[in-house]
Biopython code that builds the backbone (N, CA, C, O; Angstrom):
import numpy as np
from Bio.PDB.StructureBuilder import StructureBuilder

atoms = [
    (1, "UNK", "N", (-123.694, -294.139, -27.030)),
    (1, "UNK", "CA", (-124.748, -293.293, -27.559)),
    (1, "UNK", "C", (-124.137, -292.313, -28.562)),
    (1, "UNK", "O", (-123.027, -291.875, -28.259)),
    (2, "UNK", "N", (-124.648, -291.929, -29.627)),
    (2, "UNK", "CA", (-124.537, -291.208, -30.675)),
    (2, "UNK", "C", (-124.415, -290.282, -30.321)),
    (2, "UNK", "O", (-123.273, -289.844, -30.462)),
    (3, "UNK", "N", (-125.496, -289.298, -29.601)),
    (3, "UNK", "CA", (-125.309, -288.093, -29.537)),
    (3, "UNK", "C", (-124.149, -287.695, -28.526)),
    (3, "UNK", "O", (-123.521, -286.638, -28.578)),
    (4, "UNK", "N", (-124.032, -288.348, -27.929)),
    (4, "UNK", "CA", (-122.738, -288.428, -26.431)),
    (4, "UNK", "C", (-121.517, -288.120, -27.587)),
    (4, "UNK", "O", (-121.143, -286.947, -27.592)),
    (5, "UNK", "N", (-120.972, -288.861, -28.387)),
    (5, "UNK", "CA", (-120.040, -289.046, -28.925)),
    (5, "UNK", "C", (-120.081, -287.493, -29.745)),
    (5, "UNK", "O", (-119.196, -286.719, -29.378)),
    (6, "UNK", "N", (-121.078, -286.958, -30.869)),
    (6, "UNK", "CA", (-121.036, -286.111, -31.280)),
    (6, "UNK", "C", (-121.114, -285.143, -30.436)),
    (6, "UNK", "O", (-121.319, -284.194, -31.194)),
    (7, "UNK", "N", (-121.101, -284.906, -29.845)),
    (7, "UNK", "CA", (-121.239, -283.542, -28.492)),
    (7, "UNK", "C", (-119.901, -283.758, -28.398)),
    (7, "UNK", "O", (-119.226, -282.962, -29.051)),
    (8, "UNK", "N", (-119.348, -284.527, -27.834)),
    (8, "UNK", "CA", (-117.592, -284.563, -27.359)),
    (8, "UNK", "C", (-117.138, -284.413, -28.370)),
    (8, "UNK", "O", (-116.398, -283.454, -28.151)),
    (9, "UNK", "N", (-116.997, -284.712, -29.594)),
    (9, "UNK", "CA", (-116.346, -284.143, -30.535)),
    (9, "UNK", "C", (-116.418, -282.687, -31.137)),
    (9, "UNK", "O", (-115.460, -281.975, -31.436)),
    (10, "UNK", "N", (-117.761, -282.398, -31.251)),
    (10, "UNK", "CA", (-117.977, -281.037, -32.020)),
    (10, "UNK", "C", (-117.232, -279.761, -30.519)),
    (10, "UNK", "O", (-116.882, -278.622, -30.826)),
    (11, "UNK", "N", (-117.146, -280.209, -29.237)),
    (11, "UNK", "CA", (-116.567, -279.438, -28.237)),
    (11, "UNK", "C", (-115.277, -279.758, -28.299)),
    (11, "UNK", "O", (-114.767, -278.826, -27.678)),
    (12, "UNK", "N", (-114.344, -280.511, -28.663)),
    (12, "UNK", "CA", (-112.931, -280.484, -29.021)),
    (12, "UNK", "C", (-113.129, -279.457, -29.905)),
    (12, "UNK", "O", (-113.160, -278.302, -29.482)),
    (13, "UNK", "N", (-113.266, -279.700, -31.058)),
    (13, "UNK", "CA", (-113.332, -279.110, -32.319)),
    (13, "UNK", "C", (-113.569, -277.292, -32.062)),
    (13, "UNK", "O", (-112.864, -276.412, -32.555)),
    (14, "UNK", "N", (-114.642, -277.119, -31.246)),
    (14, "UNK", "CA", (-114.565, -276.080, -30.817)),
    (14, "UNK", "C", (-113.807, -275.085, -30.017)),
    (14, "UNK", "O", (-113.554, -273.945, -30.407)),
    (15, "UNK", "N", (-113.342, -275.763, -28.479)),
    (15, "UNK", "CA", (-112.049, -275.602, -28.019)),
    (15, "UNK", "C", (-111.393, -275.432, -29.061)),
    (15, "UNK", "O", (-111.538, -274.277, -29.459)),
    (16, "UNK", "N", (-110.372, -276.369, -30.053)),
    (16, "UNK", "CA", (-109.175, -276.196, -30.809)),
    (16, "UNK", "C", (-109.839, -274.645, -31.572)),
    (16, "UNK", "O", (-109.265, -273.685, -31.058)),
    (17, "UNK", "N", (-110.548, -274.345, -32.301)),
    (17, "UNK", "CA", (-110.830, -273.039, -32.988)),
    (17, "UNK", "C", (-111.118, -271.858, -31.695)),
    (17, "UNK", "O", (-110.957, -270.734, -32.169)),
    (18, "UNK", "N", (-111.411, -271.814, -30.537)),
    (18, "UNK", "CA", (-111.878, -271.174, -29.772)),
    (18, "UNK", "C", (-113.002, -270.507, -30.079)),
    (18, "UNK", "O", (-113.088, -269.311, -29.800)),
    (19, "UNK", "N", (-114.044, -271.190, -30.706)),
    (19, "UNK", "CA", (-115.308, -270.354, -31.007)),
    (19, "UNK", "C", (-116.472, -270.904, -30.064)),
    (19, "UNK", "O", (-116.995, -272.014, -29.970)),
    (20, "UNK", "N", (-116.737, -269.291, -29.182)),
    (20, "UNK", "CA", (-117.787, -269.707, -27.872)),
    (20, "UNK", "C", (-118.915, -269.729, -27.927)),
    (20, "UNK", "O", (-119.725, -270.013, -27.044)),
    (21, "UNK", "N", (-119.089, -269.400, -29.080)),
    (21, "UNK", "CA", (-121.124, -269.584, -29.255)),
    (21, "UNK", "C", (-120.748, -271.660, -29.822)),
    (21, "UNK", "O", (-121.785, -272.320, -29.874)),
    (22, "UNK", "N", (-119.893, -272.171, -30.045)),
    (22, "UNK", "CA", (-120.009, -273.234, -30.754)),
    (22, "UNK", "C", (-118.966, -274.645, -29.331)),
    (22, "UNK", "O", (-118.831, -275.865, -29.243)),
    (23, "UNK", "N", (-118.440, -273.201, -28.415)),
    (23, "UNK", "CA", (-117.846, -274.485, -27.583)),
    (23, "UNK", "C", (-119.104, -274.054, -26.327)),
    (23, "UNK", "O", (-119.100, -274.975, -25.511)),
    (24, "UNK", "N", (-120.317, -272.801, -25.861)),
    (24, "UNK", "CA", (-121.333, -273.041, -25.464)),
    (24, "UNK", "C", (-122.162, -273.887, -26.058)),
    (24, "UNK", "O", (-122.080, -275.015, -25.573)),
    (25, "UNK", "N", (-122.668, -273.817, -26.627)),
    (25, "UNK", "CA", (-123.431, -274.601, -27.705)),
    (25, "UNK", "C", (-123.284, -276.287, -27.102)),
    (25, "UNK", "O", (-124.239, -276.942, -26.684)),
    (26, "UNK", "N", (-122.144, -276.676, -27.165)),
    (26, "UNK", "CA", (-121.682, -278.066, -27.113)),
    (26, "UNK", "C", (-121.470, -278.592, -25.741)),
    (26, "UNK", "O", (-121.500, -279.745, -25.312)),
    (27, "UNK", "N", (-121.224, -277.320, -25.094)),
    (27, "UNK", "CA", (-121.623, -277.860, -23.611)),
    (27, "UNK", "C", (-123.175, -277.988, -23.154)),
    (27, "UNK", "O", (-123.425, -278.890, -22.354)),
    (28, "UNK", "N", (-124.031, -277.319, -23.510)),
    (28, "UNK", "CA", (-125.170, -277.263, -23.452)),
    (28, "UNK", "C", (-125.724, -278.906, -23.913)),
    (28, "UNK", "O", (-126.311, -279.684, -23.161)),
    (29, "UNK", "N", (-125.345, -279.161, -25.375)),
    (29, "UNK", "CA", (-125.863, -280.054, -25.410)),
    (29, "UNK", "C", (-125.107, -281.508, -24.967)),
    (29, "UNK", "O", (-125.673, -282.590, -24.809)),
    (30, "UNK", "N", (-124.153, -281.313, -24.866)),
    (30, "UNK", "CA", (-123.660, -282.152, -23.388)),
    (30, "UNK", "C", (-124.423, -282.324, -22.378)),
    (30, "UNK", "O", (-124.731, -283.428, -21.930)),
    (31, "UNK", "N", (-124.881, -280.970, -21.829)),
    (31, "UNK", "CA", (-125.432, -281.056, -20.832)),
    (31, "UNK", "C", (-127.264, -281.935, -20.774)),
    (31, "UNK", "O", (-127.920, -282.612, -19.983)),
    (32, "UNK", "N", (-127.408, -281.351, -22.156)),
    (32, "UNK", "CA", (-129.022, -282.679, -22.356)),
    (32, "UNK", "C", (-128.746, -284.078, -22.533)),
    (32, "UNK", "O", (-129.499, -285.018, -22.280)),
    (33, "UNK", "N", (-127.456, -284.110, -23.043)),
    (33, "UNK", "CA", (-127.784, -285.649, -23.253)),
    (33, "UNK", "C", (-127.424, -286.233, -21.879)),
    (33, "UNK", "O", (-128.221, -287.074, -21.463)),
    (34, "UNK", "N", (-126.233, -285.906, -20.993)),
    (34, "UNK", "CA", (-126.406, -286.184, -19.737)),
    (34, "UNK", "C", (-127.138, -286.278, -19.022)),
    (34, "UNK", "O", (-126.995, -287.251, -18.281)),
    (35, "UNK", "N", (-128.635, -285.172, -18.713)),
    (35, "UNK", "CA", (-129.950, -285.476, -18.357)),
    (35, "UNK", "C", (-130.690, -286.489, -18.965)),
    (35, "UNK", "O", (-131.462, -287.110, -18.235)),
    (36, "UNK", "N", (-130.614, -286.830, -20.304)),
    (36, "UNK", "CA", (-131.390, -287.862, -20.873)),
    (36, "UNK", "C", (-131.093, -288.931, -20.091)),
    (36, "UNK", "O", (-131.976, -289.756, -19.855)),
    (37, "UNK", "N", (-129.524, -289.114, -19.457)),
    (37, "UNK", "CA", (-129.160, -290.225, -19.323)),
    (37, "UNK", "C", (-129.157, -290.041, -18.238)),
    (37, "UNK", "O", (-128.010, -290.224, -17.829)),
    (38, "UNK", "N", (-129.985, -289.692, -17.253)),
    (38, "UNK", "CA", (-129.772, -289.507, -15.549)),
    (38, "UNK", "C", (-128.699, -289.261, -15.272)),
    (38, "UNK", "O", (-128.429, -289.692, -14.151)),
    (39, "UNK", "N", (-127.833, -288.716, -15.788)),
    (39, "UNK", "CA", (-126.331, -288.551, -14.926)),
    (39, "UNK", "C", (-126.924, -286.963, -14.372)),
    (39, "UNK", "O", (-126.236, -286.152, -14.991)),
    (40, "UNK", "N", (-127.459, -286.548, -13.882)),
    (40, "UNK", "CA", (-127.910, -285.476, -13.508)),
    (40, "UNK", "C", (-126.423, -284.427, -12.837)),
    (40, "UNK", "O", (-126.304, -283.312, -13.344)),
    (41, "UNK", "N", (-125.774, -284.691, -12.153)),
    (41, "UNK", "CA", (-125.012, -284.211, -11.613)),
    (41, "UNK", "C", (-124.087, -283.438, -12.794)),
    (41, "UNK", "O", (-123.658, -282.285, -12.822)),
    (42, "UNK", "N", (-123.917, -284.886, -14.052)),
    (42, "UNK", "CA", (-122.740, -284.023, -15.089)),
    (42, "UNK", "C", (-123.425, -283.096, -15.567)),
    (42, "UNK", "O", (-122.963, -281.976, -15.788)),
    (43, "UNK", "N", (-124.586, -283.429, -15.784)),
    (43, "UNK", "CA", (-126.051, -282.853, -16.575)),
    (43, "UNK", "C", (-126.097, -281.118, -16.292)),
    (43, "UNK", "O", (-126.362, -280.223, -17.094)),
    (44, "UNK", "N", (-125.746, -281.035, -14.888)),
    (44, "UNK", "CA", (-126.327, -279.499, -14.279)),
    (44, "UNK", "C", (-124.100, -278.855, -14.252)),
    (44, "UNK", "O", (-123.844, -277.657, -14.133)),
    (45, "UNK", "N", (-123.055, -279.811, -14.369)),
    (45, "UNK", "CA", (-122.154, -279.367, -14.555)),
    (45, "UNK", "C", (-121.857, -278.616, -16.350)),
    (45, "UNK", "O", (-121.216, -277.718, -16.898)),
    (46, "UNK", "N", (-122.483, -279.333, -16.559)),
    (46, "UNK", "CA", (-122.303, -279.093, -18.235)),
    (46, "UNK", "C", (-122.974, -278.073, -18.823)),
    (46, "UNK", "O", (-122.669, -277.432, -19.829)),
    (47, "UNK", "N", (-124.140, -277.957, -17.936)),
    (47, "UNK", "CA", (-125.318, -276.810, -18.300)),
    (47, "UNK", "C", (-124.826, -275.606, -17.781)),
    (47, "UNK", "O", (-125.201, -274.623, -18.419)),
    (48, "UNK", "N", (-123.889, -275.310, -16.535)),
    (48, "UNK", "CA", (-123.542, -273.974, -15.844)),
    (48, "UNK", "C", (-122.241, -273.822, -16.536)),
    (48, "UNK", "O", (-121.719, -272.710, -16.619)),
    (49, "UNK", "N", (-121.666, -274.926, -17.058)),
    (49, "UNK", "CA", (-120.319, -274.196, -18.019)),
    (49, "UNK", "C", (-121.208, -273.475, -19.305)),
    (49, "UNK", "O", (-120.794, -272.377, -19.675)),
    (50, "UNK", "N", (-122.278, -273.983, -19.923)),
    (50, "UNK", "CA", (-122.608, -273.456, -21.010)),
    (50, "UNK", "C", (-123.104, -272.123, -20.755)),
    (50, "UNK", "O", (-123.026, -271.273, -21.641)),
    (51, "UNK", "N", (-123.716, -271.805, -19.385)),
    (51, "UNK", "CA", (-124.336, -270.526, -19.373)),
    (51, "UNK", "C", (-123.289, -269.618, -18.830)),
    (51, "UNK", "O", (-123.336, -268.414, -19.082)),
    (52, "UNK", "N", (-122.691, -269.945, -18.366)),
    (52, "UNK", "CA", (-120.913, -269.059, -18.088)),
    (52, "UNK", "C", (-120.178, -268.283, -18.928)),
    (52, "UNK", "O", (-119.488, -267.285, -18.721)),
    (53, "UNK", "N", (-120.565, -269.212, -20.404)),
    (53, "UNK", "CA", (-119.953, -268.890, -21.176)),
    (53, "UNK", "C", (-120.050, -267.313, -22.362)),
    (53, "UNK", "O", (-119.190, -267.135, -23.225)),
]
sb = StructureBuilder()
sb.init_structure("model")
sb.init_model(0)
sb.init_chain("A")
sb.init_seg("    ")
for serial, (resi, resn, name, xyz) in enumerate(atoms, 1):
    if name == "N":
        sb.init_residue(resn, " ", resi, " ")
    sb.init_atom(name, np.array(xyz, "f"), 0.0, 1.0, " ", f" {name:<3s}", serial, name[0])
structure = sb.get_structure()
């Protein structure tokens, strides 16, 4: 899936710069496309790193 792939990348990318509105951001939407895809479990892991942040 497309968006799977761009989410994991733009969150490297972010990590390496350390910018947290942009490595939240990318967990967040990690975290939707994981719900899209029933993985529910990564879905609600991905979503509480983003609001942590």
């Amino acid at each position: 899936m497309v968006a799977l792939k761009l989410s994991e990348s733009t969150l490297i990318k972010a990590l390496e710069v350390g910018d947290q509105f942009y490595i939240s951001n990318s967990y967040m939407n990690l975290g939707w496309v994981k719900y899209e895809l029933n993985h529910l479990t990564q879905a609600e892991k991905y979503l509480n790193i983003a609001l942590d942040i």
